[in-house]
C-alpha positions in Angstrom: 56.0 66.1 -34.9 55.7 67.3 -31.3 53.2 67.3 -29.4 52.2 70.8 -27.6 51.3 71.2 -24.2 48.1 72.7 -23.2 49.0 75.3 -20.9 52.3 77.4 -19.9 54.1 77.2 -16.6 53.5 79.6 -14.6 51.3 80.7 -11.3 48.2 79.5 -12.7 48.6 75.2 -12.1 46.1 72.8 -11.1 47.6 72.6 -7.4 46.5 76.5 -7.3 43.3 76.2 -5.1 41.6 79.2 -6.2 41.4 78.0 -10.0 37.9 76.8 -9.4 36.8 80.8 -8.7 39.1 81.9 -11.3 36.6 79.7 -13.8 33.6 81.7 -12.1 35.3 84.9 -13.2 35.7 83.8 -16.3 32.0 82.4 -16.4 30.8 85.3 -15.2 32.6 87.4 -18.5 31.5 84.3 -21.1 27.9 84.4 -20.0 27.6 88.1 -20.2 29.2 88.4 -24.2 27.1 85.8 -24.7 24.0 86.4 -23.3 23.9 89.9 -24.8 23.6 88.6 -28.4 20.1 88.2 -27.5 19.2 89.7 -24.2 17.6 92.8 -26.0 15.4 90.6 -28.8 12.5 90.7 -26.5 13.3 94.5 -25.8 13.2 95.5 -29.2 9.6 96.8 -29.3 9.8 98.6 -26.1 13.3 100.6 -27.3 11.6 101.3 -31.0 8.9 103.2 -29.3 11.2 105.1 -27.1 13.9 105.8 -29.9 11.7 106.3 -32.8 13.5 103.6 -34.8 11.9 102.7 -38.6 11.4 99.3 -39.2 14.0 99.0 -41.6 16.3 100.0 -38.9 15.5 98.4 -35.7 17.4 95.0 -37.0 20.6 97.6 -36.2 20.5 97.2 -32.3 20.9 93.0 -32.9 23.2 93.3 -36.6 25.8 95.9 -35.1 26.8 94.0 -32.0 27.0 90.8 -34.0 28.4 92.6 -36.9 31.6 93.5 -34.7 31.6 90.8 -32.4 31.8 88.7 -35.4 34.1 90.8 -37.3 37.0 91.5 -35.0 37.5 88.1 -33.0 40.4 87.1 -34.6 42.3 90.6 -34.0 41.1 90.0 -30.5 42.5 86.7 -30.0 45.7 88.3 -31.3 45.7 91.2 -28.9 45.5 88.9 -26.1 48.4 86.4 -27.6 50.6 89.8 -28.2 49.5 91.9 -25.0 48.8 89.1 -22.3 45.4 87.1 -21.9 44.9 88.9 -18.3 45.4 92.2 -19.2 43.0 92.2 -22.5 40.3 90.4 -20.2 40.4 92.9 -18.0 40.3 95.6 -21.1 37.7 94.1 -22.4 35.5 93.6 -19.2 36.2 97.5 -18.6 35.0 98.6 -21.9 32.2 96.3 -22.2 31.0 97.8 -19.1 31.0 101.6 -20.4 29.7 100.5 -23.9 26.6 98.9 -21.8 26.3 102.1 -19.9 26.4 104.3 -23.2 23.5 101.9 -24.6 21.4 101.8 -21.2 21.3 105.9 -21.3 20.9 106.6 -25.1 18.8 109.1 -26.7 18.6 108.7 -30.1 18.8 105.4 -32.2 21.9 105.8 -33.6 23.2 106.8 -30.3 22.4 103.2 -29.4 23.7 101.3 -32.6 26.9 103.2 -31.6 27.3 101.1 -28.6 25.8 98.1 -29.2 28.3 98.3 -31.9 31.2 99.2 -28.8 30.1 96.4 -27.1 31.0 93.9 -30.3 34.5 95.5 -30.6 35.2 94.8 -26.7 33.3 91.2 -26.7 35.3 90.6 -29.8 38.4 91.9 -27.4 37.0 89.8 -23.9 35.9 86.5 -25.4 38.7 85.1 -26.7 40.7 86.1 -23.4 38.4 84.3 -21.6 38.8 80.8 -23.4 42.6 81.0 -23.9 42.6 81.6 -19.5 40.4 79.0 -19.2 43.0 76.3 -21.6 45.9 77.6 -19.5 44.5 77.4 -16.1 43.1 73.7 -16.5 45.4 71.2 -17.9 44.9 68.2 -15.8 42.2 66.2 -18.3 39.9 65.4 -15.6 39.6 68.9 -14.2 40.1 70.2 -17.5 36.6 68.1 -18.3 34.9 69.7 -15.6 35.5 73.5 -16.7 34.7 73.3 -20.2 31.9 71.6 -19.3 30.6 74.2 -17.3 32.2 76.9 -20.3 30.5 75.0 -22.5 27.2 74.9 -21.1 27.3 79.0 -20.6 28.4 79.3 -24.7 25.4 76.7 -25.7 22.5 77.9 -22.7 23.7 82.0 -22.6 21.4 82.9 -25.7 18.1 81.2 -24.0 19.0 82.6 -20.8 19.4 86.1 -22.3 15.7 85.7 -23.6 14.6 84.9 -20.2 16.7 87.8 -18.2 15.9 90.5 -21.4 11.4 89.4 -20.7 12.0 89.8 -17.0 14.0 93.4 -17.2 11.7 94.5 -20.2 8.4 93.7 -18.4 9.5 94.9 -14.4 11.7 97.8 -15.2 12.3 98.6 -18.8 14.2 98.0 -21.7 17.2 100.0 -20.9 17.9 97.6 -18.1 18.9 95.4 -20.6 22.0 96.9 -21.1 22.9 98.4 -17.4 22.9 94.5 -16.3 26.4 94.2 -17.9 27.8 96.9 -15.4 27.4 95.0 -11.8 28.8 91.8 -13.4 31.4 93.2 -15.0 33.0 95.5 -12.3 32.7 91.9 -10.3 34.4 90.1 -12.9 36.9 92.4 -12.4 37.8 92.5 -9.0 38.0 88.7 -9.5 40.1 88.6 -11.9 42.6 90.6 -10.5 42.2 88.8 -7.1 42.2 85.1 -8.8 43.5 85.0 -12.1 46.9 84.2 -13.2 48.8 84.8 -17.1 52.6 85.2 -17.9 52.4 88.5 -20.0 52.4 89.3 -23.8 55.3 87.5 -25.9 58.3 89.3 -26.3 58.9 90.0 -29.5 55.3 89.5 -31.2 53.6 91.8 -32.7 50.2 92.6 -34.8 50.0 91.4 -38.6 48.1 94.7 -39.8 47.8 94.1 -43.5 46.1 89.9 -41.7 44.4 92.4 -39.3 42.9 94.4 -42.4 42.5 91.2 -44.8 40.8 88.9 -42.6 38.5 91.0 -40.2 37.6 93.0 -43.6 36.3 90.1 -45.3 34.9 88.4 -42.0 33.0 91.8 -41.6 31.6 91.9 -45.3 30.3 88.5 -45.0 28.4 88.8 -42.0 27.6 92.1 -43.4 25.9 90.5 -46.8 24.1 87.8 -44.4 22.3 91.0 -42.1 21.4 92.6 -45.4 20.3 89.4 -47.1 17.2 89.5 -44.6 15.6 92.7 -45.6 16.9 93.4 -48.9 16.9 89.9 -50.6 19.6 87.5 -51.2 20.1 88.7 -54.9 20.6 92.5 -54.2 23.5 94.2 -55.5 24.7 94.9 -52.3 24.2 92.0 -50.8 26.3 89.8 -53.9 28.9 92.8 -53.7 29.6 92.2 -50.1 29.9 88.7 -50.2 32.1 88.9 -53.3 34.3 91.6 -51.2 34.4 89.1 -48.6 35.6 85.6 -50.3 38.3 88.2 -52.1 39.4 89.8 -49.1 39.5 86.0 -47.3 41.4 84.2 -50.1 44.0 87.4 -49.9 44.3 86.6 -46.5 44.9 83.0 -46.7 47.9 83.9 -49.4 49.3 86.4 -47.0 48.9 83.9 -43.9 51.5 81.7 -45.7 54.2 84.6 -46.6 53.6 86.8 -43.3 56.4 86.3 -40.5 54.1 86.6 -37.9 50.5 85.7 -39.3 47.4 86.3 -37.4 46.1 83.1 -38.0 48.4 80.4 -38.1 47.3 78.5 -40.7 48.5 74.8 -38.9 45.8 76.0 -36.6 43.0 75.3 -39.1 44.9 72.6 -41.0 44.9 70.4 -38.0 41.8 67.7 -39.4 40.3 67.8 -35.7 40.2 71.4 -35.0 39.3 72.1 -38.3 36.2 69.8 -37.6 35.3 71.5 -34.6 35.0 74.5 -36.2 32.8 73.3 -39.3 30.8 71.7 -36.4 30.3 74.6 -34.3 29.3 76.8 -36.8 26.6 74.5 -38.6 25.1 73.8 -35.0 25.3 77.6 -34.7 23.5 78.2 -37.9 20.4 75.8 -36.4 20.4 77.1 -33.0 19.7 80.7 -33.5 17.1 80.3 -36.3 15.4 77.9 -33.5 15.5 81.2 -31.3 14.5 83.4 -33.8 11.3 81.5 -34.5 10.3 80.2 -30.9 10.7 83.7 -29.9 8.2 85.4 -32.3 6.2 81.6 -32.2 5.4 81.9 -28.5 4.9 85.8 -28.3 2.8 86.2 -31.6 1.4 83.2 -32.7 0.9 81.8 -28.4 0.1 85.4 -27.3 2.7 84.7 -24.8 3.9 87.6 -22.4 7.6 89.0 -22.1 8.3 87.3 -19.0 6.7 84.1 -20.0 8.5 83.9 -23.0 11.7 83.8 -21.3 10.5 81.7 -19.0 9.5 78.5 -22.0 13.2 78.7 -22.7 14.0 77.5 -19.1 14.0 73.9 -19.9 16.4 74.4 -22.7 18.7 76.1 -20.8 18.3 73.4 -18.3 18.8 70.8 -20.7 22.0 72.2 -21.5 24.0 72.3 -18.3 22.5 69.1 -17.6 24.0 67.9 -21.1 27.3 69.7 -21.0 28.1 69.5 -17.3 26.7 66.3 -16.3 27.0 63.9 -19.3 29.9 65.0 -21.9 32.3 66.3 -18.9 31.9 63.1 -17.3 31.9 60.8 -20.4 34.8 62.9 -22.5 38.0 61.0 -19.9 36.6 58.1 -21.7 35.4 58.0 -25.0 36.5 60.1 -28.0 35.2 63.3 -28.7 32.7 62.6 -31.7 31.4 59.9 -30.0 29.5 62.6 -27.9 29.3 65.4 -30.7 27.3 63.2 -33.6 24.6 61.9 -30.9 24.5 65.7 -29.9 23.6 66.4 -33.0 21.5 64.0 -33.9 19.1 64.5 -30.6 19.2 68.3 -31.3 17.9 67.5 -35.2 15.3 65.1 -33.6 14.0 67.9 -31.5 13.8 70.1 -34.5 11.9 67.5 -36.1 9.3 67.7 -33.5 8.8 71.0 -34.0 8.5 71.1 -37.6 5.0 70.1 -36.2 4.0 73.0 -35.0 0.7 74.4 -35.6 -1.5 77.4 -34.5 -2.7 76.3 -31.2 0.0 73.7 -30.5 0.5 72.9 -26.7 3.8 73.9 -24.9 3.7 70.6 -22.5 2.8 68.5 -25.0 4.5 69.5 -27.9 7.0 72.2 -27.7 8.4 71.2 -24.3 9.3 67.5 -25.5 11.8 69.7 -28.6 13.2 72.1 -26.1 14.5 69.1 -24.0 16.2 67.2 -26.6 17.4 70.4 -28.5 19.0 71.0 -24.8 20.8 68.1 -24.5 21.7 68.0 -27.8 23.7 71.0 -27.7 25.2 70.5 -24.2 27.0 66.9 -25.4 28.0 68.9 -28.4 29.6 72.4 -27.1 31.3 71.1 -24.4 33.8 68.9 -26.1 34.1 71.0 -29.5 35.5 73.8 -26.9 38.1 71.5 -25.3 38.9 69.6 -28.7 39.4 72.6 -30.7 41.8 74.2 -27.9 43.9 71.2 -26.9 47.3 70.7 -27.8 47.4 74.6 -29.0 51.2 76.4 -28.1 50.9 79.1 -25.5 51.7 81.9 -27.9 48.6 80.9 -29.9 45.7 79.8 -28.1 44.2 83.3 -27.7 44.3 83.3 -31.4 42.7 79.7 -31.4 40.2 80.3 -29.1 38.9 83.6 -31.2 38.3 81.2 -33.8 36.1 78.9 -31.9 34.2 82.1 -31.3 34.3 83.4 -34.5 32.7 80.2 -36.3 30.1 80.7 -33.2 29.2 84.4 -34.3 29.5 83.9 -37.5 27.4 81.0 -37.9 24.8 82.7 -35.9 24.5 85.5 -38.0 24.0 83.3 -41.0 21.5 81.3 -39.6 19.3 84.5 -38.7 19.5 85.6 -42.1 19.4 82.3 -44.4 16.6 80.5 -42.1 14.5 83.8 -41.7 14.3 84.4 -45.4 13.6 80.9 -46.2 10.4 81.2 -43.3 9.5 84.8 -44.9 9.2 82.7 -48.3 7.8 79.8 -47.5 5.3 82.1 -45.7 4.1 84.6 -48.7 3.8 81.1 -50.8 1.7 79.3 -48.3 -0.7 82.5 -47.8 -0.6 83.4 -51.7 -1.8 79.4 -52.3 -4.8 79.4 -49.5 -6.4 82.6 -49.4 -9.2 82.5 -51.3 -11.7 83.6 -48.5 -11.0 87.4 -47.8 -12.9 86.6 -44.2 -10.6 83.8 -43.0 -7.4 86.3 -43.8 -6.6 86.5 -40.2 -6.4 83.0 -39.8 -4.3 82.1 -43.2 -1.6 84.7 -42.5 -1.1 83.2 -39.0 -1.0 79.3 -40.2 1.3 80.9 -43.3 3.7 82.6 -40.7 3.8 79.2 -38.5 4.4 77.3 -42.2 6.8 79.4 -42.8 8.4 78.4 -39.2 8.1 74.8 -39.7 9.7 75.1 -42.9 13.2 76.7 -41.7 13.1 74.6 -38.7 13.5 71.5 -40.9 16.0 73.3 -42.8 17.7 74.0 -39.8 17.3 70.1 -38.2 19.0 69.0 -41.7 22.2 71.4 -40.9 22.2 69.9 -37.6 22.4 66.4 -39.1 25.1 67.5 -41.4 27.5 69.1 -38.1 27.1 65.6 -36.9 28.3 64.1 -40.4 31.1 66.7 -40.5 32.4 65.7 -36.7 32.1 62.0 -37.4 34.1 62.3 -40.2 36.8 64.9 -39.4 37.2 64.6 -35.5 38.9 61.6 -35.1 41.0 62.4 -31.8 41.2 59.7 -29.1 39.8 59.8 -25.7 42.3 61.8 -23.4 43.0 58.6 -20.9 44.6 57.3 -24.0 46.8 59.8 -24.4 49.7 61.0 -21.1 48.1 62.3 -18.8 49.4 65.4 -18.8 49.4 66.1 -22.7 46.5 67.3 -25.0 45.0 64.7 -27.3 45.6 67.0 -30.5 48.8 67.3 -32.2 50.1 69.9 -33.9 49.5 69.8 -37.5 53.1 70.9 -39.2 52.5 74.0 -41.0 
């Protein structure tokens, strides 16, 4: 058993003293995919008006980006393994830029599911590019400690700073704005990358495994599919079992191809490797927690709070702060010196604590006093926990595959977050319809039941949600067992290859 280096020689070293804008670039491209998962939840309203979208409908402007962001990571993290991690970045930033421009000017709603959809195929396309550029441009371990602490406090803080960019846009210009953002920072993020970023090109001789291409983003697709239609239509509908039984078939298929196929699409010593394999259970359950937390606080502060756009983005400031502080300041520093899940399970455990606080939630609860306190330790939570799942899961990955790796660091990120949407907001709408169905016996005092049922309801998938947090923190003391870096060499990854 060898163990792989981290990066490929080539222009792009640690002596290169431009590297440190070449991580802007890339920062730049991660925050935007990111960010836009969410940046258009508080425009929603605005854009149904405008559009004439149903309410059965509307959920398509949030389900079709995720849908194929989700769905098509790992044939993105291919493309750039086969094609060259520079030149699909720069694809990618290109054609999430027109898909945003499509969006901003549409006139009909299904003009505008069309590219929000267009804008998951290229973030599915960008995303993975990004990462794998990032694992190949840093390779000293202290440096590399510094940049996915900053990557990983853009992946864990881009979804609360979307809320806060989409409230500004929405209330001071409107809701299309949301969308035209994407085109200034992406036409920067390309001139920088072709000014600052360096890749040896695509692998001679590779080439795309079309019936793993069909197999596994088919099933990935169906699955998040069944979780988006699980909200409105009930997690026993025929379509919604259907799917999901499409998917696990279409996923165990491609796990039996992965083993015969000469050149697989997802090496399967990738995911047999016990720590990365960790990392990926653990991103996706903190995943899962995360977004329902958005989901809630969002409609919590602007319904139940009577809380303004702007305002709203503005009360996820501290969590965003938290964040950075978390992932930049504390686990970069720390990760040279202690192992990986030493800074993962107390991530997880102060993010569950947080969630905890908020299962206390009422109908006039005070922000300072009682939301604030969550947001904070939810923040920093999150930052010791993103920050060295990224570099863990990535580390020790060969050249020709860490596009391919880094997809599916993404991929348990999307896909997580579209289950948690779905299996924390039915378990709210439940809880909800029980709690109001149990107390309203006074026809007068409906107004008041419905809102205490809807913040029940809240309370009740938030706890849900704290006790998957605690249960990513069990699953990455248990599985990620990787030493600290320092007691590795120097300049070698702390995760062998697994021999597949």
């Amino acid at each position: 058993m060898s163990v792989a280096r981290t990066g490929e020689p080539g222009p792009a070293t640690d002596t290169d003293p431009r590297r440190w804008w070449g991580l802007v670039v890339i920062a730049l491209a991660q925050l935007m995919v990111v960010l836009d998962a969410t940046i258009v939840n508080i425009a929603l309203p605005s854009a149904q008006r405008d559009l004439g979208m149903s309410d059965g409908n509307r959920q398509w402007v949030i389900t079709a980006y995720t849908l194929a962001f989700g769905g098509l990571l790992l044939l993105g993290g291919r493309i750039a393994d086969v094609v060259g991690r520079k030149r699909t970045f720069i694809i990618g930033l290109i054609g999430f830029a027109a898909a945003s421009a499509l969006g901003g000017a549409a006139t009909t709603a299904g003009l505008l599911f069309g590219a929000r959809a267009l804008q998951g195929v290229f973030a599915a396309v960008l995303a993975p590019s990004a990462l794998s550029l990032l694992t190949t441009t840093f390779t000293d371990p202290k440096e590399r400690g510094k940049a996915f602490g900053i990557y990983g406090a853009l992946a864990g803080s881009g979804s609360a700073i979307g809320f806060m960019v989409g409230g500004l846009l929405t209330e001071y210009l409107n809701w299309r704005w949301c969308l035209y953002v994407n085109v200034p920072i992406a036409i920067a993020a390309v001139f920088g990358a072709f000014a600052l970023l360096h890749d040896s090109p695509g692998h001679a001789g590779a080439r795309l495994d079309v019936p793993g291409v069909l197999l596994g983003c088919g099933g990935l697709v169906a699955i998040v599919y069944g979780f988006s239609e699980a909200e409105p239509r009930g997690w026993t509908d025929p379509l919604v079992l259907g799917l999901f039984a499409v998917g696990v078939l279409l996923l165990t298929a491609f796990v039996w191809w992965q083993r015969r196929a000469p050149v697989p699409l997802l090496p399967l010593h990738i995911v047999k490797d016990r720590n990365r394999a960790g990392c990926f259970l653990t991103m996706g359950l903190a995943v899962i927690g995360m977004f329902g937390l958005f989901l809630f606080m969002t409609y919590y502060l602007q319904v139940i709070l009577g809380y303004s756009p702007v305002k709203t983005g503005l009360a996820f400031l501290p969590l965003t702060a938290a964040i950075i502080i978390g992932s930049t300041q504390i686990s970069a520093r720390l990760l040279q010196r202690v192992a990986p899940r030493m800074l993962m399970v107390p991530g997880m455990v102060l993010a569950a604590g947080g969630m905890l606080i908020l299962t206390q939630m009422t109908v006039d609860s005070s922000y300072t006093t009682e939301i604030l306190p969550a947001l904070l330790l939810m923040g920093l939570g999150m930052g010791l926990t993103f920050m060295p799942v990224f570099a863990t899961a990535t580390a020790g990955v060969a050249p020709q595959d860490s596009g391919v790796t880094s997809a599916t660091v993404n991929t348990s990120q999307q896909v997580g977050g579209s289950i948690g949407t779905a299996l924390l907001n039915t378990i709210a709408t439940t809880s909800s319809t029980a709690y109001i169905t149990a107390h309203l016996h006074d026809p007068a005092q409906k107004a008041l039941v419905t809102r205490e049922g809807i913040v029940h309801g809240y309370t009740v998938a938030i706890a849900w949600a704290a006790g998957i947090m605690l249960l990513a923190g069990l699953v990455a003391g248990l599985m990620v067992t990787v030493k600290p870096p320092k007691q590795g060499a120097a300049t070698e990854t702390a995760v062998p290859e697994s021999v597949a």
